[in-house]
TIRO-2110 file (N, C-alpha, C; in Angstrom, 1 decimal):
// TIRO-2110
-12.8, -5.5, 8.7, N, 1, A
-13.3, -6.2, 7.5, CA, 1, A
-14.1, -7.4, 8.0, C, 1, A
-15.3, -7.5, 7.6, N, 2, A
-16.2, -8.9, 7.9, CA, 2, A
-15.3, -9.7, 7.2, C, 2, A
-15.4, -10.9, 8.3, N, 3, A
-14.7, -12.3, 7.7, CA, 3, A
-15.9, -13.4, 8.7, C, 3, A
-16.2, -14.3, 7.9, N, 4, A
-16.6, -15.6, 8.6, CA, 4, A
-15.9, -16.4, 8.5, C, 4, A
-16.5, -18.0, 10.4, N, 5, A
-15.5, -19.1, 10.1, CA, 5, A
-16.6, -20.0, 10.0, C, 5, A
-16.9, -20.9, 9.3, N, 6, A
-17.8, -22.3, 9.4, CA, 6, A
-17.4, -23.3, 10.2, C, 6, A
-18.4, -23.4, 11.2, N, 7, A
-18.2, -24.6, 12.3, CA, 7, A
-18.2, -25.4, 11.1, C, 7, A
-19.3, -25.8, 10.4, N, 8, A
-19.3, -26.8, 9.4, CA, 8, A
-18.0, -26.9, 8.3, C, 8, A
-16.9, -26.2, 8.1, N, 9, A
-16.1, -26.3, 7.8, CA, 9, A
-14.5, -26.4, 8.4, C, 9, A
-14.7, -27.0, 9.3, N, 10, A
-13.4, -26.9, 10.5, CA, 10, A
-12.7, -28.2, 10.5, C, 10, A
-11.9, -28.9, 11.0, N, 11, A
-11.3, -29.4, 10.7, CA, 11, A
-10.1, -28.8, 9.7, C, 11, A
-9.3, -29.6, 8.9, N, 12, A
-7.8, -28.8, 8.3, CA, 12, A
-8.8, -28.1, 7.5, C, 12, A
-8.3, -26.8, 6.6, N, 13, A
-8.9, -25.9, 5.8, CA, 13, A
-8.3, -26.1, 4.7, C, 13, A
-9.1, -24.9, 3.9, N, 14, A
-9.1, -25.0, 2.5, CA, 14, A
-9.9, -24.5, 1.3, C, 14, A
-11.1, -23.8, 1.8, N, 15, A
-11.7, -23.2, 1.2, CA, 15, A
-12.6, -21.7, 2.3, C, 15, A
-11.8, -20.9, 1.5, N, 16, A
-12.1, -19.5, 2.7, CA, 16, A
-13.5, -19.0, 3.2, C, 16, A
-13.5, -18.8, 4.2, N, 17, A
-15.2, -18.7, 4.7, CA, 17, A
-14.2, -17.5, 5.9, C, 17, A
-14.8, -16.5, 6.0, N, 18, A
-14.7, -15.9, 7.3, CA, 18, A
-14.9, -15.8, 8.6, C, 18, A
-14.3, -15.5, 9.5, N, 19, A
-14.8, -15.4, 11.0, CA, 19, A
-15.2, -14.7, 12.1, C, 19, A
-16.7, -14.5, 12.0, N, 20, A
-17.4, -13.6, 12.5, CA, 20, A
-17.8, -14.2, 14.1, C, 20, A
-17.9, -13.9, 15.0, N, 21, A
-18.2, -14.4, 16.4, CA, 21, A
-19.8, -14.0, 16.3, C, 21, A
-20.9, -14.7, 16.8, N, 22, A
-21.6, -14.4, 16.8, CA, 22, A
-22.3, -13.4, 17.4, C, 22, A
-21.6, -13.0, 18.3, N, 23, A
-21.8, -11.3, 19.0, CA, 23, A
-21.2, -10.5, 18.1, C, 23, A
-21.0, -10.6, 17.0, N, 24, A
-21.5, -9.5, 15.9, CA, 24, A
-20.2, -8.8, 15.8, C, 24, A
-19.1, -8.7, 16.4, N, 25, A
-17.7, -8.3, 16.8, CA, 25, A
-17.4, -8.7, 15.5, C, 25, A
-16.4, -8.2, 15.0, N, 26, A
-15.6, -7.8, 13.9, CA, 26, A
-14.3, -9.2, 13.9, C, 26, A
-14.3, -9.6, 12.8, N, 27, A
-13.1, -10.8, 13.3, CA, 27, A
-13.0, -11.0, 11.6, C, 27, A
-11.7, -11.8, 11.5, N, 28, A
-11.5, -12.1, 9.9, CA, 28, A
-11.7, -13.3, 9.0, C, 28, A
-11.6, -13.9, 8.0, N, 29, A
-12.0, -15.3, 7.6, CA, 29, A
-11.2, -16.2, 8.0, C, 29, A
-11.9, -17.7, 7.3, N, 30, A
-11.5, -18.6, 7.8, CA, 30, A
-11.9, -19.8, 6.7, C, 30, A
-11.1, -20.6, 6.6, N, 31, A
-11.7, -21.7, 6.3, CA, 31, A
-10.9, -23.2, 6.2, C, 31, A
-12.2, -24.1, 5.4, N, 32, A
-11.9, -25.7, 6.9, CA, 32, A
-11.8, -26.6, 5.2, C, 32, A
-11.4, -27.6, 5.2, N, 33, A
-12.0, -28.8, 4.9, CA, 33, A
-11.4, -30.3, 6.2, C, 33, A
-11.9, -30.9, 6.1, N, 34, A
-11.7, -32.2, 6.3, CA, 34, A
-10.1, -33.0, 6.6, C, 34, A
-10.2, -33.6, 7.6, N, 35, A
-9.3, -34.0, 7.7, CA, 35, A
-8.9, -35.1, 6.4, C, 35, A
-8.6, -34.9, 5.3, N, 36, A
-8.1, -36.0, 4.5, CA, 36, A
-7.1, -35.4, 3.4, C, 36, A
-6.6, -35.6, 2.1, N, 37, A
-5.6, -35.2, 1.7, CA, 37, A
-6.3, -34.6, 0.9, C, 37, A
-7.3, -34.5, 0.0, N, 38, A
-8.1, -34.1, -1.0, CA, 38, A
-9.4, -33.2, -0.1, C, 38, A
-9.4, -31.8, -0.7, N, 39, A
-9.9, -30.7, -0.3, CA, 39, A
-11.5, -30.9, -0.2, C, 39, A
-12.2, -31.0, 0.8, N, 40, A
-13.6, -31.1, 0.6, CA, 40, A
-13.9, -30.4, 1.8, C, 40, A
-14.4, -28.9, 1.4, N, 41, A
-14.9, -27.8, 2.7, CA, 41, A
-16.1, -28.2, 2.5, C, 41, A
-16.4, -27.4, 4.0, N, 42, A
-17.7, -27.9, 4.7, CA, 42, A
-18.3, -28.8, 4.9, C, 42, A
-17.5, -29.5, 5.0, N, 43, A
-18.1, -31.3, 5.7, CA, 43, A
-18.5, -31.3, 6.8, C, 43, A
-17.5, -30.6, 7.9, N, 44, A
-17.6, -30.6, 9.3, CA, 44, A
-17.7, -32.2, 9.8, C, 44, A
-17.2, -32.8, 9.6, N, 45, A
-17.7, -34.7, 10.1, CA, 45, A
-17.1, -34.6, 11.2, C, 45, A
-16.7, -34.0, 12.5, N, 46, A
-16.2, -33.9, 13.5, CA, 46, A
-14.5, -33.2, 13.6, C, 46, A
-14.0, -33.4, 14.6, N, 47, A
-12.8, -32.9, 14.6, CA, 47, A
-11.7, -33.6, 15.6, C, 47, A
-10.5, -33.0, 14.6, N, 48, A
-9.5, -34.0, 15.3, CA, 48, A
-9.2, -33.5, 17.2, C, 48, A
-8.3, -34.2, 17.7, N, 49, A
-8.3, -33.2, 18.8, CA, 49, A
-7.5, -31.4, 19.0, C, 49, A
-6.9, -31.2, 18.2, N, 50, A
-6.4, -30.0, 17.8, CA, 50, A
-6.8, -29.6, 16.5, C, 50, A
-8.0, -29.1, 15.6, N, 51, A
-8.1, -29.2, 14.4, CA, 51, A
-7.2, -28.0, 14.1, C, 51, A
-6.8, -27.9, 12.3, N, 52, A
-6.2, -27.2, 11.6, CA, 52, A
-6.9, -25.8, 11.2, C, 52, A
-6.9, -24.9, 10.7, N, 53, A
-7.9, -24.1, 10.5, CA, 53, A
-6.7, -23.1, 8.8, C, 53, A
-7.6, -22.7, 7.9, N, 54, A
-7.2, -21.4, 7.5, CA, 54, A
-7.6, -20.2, 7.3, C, 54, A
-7.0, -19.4, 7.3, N, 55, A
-7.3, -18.3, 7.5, CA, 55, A
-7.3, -17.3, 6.3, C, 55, A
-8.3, -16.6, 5.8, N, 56, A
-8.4, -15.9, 4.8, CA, 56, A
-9.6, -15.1, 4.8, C, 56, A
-10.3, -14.3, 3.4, N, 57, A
-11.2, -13.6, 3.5, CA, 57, A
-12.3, -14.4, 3.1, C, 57, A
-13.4, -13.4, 2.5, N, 58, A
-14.7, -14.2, 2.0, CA, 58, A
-14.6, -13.9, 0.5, C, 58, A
-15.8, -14.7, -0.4, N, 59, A
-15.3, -13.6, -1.5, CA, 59, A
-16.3, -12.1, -1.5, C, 59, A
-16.9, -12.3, -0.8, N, 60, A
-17.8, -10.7, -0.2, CA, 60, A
-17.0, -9.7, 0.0, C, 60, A
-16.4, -10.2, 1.2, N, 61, A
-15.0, -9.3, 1.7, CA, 61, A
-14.3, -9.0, 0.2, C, 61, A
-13.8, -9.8, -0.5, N, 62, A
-12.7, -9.0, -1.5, CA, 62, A
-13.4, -8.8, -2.1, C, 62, A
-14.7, -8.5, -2.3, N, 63, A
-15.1, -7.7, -3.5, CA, 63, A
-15.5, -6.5, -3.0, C, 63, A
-15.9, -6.4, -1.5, N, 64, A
-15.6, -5.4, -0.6, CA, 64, A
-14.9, -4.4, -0.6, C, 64, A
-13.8, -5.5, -0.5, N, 65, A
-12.2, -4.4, -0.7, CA, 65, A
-11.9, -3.4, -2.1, C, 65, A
-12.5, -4.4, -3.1, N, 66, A
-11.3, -3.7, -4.3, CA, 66, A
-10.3, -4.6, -4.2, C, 66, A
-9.5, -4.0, -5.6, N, 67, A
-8.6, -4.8, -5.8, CA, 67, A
-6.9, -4.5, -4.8, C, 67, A
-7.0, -5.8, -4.4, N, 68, A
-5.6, -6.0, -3.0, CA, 68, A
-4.4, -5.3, -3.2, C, 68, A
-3.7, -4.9, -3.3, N, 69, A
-2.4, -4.3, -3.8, CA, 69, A
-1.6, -4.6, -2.8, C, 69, A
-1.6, -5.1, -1.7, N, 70, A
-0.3, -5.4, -0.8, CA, 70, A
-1.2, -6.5, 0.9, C, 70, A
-0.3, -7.5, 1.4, N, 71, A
-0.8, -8.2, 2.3, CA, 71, A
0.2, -8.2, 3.5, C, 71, A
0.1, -7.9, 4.4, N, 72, A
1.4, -8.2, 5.8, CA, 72, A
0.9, -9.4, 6.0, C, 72, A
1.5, -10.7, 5.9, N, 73, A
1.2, -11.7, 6.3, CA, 73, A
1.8, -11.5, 7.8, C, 73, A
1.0, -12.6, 8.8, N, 74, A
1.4, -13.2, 9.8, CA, 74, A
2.5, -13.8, 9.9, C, 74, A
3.6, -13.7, 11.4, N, 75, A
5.1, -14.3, 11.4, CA, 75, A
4.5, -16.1, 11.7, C, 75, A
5.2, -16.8, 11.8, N, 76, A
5.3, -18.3, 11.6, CA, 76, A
5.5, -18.4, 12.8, C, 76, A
4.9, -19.3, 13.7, N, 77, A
5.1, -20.3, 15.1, CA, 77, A
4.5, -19.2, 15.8, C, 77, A
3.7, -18.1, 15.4, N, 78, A
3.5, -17.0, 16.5, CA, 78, A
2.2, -17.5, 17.3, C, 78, A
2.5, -17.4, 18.6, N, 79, A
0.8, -17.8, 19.1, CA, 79, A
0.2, -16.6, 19.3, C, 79, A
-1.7, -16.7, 19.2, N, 80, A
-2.2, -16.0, 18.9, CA, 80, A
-3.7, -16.2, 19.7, C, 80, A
-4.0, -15.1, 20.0, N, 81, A
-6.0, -15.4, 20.9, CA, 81, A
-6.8, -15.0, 19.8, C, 81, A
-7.7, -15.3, 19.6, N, 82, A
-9.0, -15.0, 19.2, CA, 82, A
-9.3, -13.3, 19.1, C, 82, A
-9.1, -12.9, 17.6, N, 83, A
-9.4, -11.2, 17.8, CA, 83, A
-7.7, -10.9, 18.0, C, 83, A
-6.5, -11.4, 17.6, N, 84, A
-5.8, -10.9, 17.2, CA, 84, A
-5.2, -10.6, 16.3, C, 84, A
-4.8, -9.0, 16.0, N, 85, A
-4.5, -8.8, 14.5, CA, 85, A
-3.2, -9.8, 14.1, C, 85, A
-3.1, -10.0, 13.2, N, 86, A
-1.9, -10.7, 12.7, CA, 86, A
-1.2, -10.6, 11.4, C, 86, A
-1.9, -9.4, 10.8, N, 87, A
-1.6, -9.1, 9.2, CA, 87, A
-2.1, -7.7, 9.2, C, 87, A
-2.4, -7.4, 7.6, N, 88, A
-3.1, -6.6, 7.0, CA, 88, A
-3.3, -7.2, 5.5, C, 88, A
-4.5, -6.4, 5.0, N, 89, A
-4.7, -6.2, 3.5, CA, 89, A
-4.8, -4.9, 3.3, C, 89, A
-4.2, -4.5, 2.2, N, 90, A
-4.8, -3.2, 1.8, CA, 90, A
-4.9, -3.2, 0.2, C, 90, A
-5.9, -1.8, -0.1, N, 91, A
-6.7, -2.1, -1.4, CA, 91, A
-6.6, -0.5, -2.0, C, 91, A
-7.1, -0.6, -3.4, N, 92, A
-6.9, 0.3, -3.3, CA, 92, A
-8.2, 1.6, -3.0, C, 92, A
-9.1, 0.2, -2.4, N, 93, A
-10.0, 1.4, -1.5, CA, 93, A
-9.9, 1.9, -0.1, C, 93, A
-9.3, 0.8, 0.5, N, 94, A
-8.9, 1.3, 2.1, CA, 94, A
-7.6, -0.5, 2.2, C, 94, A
-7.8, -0.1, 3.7, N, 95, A
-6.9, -1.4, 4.5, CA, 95, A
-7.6, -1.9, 5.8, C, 95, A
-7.1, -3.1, 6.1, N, 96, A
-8.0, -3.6, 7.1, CA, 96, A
-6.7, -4.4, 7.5, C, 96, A
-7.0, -4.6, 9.1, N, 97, A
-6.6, -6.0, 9.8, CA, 97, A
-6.9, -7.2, 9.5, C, 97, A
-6.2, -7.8, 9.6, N, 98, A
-6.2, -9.5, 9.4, CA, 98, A
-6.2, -9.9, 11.1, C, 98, A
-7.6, -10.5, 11.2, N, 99, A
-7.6, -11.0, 12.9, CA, 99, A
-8.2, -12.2, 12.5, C, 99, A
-7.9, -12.7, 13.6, N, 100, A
-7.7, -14.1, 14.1, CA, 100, A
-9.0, -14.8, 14.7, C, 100, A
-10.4, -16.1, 14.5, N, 101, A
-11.0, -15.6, 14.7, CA, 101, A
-11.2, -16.8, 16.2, C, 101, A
-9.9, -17.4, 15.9, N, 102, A
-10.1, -18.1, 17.3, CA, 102, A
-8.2, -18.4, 17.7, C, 102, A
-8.1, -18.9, 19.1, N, 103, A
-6.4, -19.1, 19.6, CA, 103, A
-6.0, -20.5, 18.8, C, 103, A
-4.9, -20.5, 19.1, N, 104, A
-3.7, -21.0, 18.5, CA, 104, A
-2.7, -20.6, 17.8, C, 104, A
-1.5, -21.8, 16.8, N, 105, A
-0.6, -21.3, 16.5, CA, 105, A
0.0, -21.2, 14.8, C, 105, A
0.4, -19.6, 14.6, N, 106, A
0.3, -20.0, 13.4, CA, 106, A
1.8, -21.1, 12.5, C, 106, A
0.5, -21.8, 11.3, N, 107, A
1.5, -23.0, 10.8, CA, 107, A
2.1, -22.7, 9.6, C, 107, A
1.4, -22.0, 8.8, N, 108, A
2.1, -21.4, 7.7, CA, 108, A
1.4, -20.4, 7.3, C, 108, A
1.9, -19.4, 5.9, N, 109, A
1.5, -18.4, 5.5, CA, 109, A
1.4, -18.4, 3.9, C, 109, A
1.0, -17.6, 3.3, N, 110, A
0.9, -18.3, 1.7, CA, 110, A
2.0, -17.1, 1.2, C, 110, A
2.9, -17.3, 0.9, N, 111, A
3.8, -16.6, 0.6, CA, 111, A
3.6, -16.2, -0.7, C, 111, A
3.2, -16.8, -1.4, N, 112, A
2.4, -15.6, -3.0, CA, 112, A
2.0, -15.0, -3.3, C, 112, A
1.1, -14.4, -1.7, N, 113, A
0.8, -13.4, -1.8, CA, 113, A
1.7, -12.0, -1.7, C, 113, A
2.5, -12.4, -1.2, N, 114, A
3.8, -11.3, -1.4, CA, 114, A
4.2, -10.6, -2.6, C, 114, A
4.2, -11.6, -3.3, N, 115, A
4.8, -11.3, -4.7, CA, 115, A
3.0, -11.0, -5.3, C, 115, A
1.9, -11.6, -5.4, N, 116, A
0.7, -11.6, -6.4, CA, 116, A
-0.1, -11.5, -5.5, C, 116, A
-0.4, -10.1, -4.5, N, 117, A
-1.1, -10.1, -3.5, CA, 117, A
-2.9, -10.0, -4.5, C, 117, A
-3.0, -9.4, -5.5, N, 118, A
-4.1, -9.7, -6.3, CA, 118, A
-4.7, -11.1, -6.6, C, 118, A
-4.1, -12.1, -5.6, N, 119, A
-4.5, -13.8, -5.9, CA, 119, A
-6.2, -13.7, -4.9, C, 119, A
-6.0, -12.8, -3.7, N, 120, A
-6.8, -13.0, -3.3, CA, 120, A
-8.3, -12.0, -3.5, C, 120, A
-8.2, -11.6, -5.0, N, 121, A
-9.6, -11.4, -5.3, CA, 121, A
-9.6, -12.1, -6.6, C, 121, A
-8.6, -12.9, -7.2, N, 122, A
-9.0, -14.0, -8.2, CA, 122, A
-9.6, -15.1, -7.7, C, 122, A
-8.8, -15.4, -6.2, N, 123, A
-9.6, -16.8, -5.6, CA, 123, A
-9.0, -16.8, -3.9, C, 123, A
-10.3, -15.4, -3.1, N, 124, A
-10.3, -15.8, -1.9, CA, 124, A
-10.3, -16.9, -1.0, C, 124, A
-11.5, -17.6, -1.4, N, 125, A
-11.7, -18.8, -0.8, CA, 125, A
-10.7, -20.1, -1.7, C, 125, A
-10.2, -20.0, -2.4, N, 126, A
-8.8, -20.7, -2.6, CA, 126, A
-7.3, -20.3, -2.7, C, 126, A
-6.5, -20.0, -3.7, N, 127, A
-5.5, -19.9, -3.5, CA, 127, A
-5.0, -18.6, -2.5, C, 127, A
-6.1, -17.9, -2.8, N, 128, A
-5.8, -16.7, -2.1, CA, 128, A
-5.9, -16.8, -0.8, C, 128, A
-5.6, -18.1, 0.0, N, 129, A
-5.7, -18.0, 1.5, CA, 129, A
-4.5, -17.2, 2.3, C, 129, A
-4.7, -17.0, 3.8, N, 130, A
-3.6, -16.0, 3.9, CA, 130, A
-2.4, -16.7, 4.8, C, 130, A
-3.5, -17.6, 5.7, N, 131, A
-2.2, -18.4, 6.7, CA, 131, A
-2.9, -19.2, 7.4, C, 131, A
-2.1, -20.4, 7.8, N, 132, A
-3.2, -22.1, 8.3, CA, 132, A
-2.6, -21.5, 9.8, C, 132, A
-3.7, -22.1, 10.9, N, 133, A
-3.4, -21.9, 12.0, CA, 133, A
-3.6, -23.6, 12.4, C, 133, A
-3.1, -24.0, 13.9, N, 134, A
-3.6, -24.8, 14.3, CA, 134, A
-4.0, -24.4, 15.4, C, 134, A
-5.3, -24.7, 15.6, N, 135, A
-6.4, -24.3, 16.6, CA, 135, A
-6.2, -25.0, 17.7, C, 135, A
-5.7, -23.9, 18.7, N, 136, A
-5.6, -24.2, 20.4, CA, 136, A
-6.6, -24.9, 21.1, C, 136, A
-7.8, -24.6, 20.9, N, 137, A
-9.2, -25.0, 22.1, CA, 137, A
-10.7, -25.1, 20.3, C, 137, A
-10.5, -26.2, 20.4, N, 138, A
-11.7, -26.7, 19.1, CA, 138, A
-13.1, -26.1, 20.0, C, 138, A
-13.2, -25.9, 21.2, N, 139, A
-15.1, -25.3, 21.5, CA, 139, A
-14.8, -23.4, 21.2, C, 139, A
-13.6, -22.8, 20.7, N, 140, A
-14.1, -21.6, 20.4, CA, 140, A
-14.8, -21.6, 19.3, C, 140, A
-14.6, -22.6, 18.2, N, 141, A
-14.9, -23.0, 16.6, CA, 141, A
-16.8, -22.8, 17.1, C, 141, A
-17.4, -23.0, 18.1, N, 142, A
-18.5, -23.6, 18.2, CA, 142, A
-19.3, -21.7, 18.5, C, 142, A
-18.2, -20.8, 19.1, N, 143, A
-18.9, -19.3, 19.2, CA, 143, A
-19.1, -18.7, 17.5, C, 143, A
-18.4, -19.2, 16.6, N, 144, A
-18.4, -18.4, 15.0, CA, 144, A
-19.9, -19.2, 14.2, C, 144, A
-19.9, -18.0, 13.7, N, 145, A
-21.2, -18.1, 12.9, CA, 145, A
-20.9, -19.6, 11.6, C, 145, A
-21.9, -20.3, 11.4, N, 146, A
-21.9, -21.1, 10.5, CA, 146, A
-22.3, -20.3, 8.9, C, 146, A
-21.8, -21.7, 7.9, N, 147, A
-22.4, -20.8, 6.6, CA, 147, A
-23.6, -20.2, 6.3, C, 147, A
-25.0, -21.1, 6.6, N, 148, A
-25.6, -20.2, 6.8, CA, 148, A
-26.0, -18.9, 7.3, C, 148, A
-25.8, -19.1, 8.4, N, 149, A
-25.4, -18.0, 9.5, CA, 149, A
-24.7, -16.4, 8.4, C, 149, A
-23.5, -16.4, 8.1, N, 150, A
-22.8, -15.6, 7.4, CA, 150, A
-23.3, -15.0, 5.8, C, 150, A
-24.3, -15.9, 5.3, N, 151, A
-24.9, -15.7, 4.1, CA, 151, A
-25.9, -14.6, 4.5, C, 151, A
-26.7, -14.8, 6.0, N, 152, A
-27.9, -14.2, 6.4, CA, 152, A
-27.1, -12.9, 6.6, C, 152, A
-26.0, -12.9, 7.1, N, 153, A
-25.3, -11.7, 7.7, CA, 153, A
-25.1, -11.0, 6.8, C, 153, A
-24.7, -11.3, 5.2, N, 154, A
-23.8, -10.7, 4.5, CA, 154, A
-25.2, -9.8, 4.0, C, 154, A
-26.4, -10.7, 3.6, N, 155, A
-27.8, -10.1, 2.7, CA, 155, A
-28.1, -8.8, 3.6, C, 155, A
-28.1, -8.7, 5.0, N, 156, A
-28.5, -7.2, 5.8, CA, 156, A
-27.9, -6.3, 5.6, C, 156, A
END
């Protein structure tokens, strides 16, 4: 499943953008806002020394998919590299991996999706996120495609 991450949206997340490496490799979403309490993606104003990241689809991807019918979320405290699976979605057009689009550890998971795994084609890039990671090494954030970047990708 195409997923992008926004460098411009890194720092803690919050609004789903996917994560595509720029060598064109297959990886899943992602997304950032700002380090502050109130949700403002794609700021990018720098980053803490370990930024937060989350992890979800695009809304491209779920409309991609079809509608969700079931999610394996990711286990909690699991560490993880870049390009590893850590879930699934499945639809009822196919299924896909949930991969990881950069290392570290994961912090939580959205557990609603369990029960209303259809949240994430009412609101990929919000409630429908899948699981916050905190990001091991902030210069992988710098190999994934930006938003524009991912918009250009999705139009081909």
């Amino acid at each position: 499943m195409a997923a992008i991450v926004t460098r411009q949206s890194i720092p803690r997340l919050s609004c789903a953008v996917a994560a595509l490496p720029k060598t064109g490799a297959r990886a899943p979403a992602w997304r950032s806002q700002p380090n502050r309490t109130s949700p403002s993606p794609f700021n990018g104003r720098g980053f803490r020394t370990s930024p937060a990241g989350t992890i979800g689809i695009t809304q491209y991807a779920a409309s991609a998919l079809g509608d969700v019918v079931y999610v394996e979320l990711p286990t909690l405290d699991l560490d993880v590299s870049a390009g590893d699976a850590i879930g699934a979605v499945e639809s009822v057009k196919s299924a896909s991996d949930i991969m990881t689009p950069v290392t570290g550890k994961i912090v939580a998971t959205n557990e609603k999706l369990e029960e209303k795994p259809g949240t994430i084609n009412k609101g990929p890039e919000g409630e429908g996120w899948i699981a916050r990671i905190q990001v091991g090494d902030a210069k992988e954030i710098e190999g994934l495609m930006d938003l524009d970047d991912y918009k250009k990708h999705t139009e081909e």
